[in-house]
N, C-alpha and C positions, 0 to 999 in steps of 0.2 A: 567456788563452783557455781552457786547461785548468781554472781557477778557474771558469769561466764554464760549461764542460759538467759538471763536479760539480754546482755549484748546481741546473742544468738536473734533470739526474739525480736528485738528492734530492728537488727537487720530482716527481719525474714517481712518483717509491717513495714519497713518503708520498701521495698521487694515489691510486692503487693499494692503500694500505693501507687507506684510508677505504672507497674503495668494497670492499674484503672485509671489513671489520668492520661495516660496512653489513650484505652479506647474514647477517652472522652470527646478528644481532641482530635481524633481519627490517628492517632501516629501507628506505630507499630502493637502490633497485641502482646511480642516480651522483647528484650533488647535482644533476643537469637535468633531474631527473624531470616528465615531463610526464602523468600517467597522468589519465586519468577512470574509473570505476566507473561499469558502465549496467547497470540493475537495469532487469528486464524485468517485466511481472505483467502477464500471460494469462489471459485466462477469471475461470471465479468463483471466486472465495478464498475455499473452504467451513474452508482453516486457514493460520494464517500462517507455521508452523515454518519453514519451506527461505528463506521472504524475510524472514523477521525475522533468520535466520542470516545469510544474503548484506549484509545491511545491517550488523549488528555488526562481518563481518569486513573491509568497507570502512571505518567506524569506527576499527579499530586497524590499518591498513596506511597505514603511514608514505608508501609508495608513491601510494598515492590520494592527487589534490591536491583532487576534490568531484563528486560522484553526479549523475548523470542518469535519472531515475523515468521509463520508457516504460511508458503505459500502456491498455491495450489490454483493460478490464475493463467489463463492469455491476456491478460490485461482488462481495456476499459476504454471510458471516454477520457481523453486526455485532461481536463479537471479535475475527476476523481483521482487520478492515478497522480497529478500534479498535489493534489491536498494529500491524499494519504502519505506522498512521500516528505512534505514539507513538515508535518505532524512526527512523522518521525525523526528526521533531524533535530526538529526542539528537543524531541524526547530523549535522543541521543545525547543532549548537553549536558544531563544530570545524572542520568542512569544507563548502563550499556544495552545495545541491540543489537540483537543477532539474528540476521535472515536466513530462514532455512526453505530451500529450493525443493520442491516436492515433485509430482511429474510434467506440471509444464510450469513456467515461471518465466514466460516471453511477454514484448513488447512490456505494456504498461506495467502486468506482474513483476518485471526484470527492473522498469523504472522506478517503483516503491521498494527494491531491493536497495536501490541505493540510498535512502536512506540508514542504512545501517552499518554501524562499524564495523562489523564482520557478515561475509554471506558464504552459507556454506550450499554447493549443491552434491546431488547425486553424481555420479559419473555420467547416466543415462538422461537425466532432467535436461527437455525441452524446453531452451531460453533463447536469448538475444531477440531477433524481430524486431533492432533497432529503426524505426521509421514509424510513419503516421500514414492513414489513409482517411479516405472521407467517403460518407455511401450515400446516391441522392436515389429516392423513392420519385418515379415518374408515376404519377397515377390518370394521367390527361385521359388516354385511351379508354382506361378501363369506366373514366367518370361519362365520356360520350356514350359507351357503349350500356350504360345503367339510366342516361339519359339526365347526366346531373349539369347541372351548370355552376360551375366556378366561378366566380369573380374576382377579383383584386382591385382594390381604390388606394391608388397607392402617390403618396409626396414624391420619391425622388426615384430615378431608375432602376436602382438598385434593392430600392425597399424588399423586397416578394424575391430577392438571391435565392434560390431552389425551393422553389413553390413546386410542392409534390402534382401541381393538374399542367406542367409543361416541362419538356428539357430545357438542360440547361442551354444559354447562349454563349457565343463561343466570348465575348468579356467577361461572362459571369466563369466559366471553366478557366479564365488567364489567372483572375483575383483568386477565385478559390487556390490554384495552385501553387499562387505566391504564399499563400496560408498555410500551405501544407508545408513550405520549404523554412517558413517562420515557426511552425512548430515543431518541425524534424531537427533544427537548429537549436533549441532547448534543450530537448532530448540530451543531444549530444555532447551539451555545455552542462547538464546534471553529471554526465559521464566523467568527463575533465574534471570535475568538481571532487566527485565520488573517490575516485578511483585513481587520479593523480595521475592520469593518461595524455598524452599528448594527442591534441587534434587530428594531427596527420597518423596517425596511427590508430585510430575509433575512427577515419574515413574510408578504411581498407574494406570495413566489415560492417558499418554502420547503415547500408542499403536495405533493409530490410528481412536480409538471410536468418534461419535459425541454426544454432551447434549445438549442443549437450555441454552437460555440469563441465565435460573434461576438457573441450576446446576450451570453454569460457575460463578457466581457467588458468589454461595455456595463454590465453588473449590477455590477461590479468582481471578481467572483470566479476573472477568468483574469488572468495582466498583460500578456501579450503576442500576438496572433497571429502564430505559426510553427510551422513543422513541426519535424520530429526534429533535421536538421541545423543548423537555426537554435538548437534549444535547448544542443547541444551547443556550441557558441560562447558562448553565455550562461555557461552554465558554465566553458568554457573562461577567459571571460574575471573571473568570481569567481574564480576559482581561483587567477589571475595567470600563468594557463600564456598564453605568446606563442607563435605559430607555430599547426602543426596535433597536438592533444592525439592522445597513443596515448591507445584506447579499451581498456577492460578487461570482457569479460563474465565473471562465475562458470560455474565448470558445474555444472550441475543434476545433481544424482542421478539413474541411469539410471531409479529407481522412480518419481521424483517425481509423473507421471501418475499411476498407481496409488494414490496415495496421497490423490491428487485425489476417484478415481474412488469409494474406499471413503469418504472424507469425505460424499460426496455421498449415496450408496448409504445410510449411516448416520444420514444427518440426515432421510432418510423414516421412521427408526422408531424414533427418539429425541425424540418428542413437538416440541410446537411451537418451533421455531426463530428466532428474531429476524433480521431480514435488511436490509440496505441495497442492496438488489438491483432491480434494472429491465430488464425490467419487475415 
């Protein structure tokens, strides 16, 4: 009997030992870890720092068993939405992701969807807005009329392309719209990519329109209708977590809004913008 509570005992100390050499080392806190990472993206994605961060550091926590994308965007500048979705792709290599479509989830929002193995939306979720635009701030007028004078000293013709104190010129509007047709061209080669869709078939709809959770569906660009909790089980159940997954959110940097807010502030006078944004 005493033979029998040593044994007991030893197991129960080397038990114990695992799970502090665990934390030591960042792995998991017991080998039953049940964890999910849910990555939230809010509003417009003028930059992707704080959710390309939150996505790497679900990547290397042994703890994470696979990601849940809530997303709740018209998109962004194309950048941002090009990083966020490339971030999850890696992420996708090791651990499953599941993007869950919340009330609008268009243009760039729709484009960081595909990085995800599964995306589930609402029947009613406001998506697609495949296409790109571009916004030029003319501010000439308003600088005469305040009595300011612009200048530009500029190497080659092209330097000062949508300088906010003049419109554009009609070579400056030919170039810029070749750009917009080189970026709407990505887009749509993420789509092929994603989603295993043939060209001619993402050029039917790929203009710019929006459908809901249920056309997009019908289109094949969502795979499931559900809401939040249903994706979360999807997940759950890639993941191989049985039971109910502890959920994990990061916390955002107190400034993170702020940061938003100058992104935004800044791309009015940082010439023309490239966007996957809807409207």
């Amino acid at each position: 009997m005493k033979k029998w509570i040593r044994r007991i005992g030893f197991l129960l100390l080397l038990f114990l030992a695992f799970v502090g050499l665990g934390k030591l080392v960042g792995g998991p806190v017991n080998p039953f870890e049940r964890a999910l990472g849910i990555l939230e993206i809010d509003g417009t994605m003028w930059v992707s720092d704080e959710w390309v961060k939150q996505i790497e550091e679900f990547r290397k926590s042994k703890r994470i068993k696979g990601v849940v994308v809530r997303i709740n965007s018209p998109g962004g500048t194309v950048a941002a939405s090009q990083e966020i979705y490339s971030s999850l792709k890696r992420l996708s290599k090791t651990k499953p992701v599941v993007a869950s479509m919340g009330s609008v989830a268009a243009s760039g929002g729709f484009y960081v969807a595909l990085g995800a193995d599964k995306i589930l939306a609402d029947p009613g979720t406001i998506t697609g807005s495949i296409g790109v635009r571009m916004e030029h701030v003319n501010l000439g007028d308003l600088l005469k009329l305040a009595k300011i004078q612009y200048e530009t000293i500029k190497s080659g013709q092209l330097k000062d392309l949508g300088s906010i104190s003049r419109p554009l010129t009609p070579e400056e509007r030919t170039l810029l719209e070749e750009l917009m047709v080189e970026v709407h061209q990505q887009f749509k080669e993420a789509i092929v990519e994603s989603r295993q869709l043939k060209k001619e078939e993402i050029e039917k709809f790929a203009d710019g329109r929006v459908f809901t959770g249920a056309k997009a569906k019908a289109l094949g660009l969502v795979d499931e209708l559900g809401d939040f909790a249903q994706a979360i089980q999807v997940a759950a159940k890639l993941a191989g977590i049985s039971g109910e997954p502890e959920l994990v959110y990061p916390r955002m940097p107190t400034v993170w809004w702020l940061r938003t807010l100058f992104g935004q502030a800044k791309s009015l006078f940082t010439g023309p913008l490239a966007l996957y944004l809807y409207p």
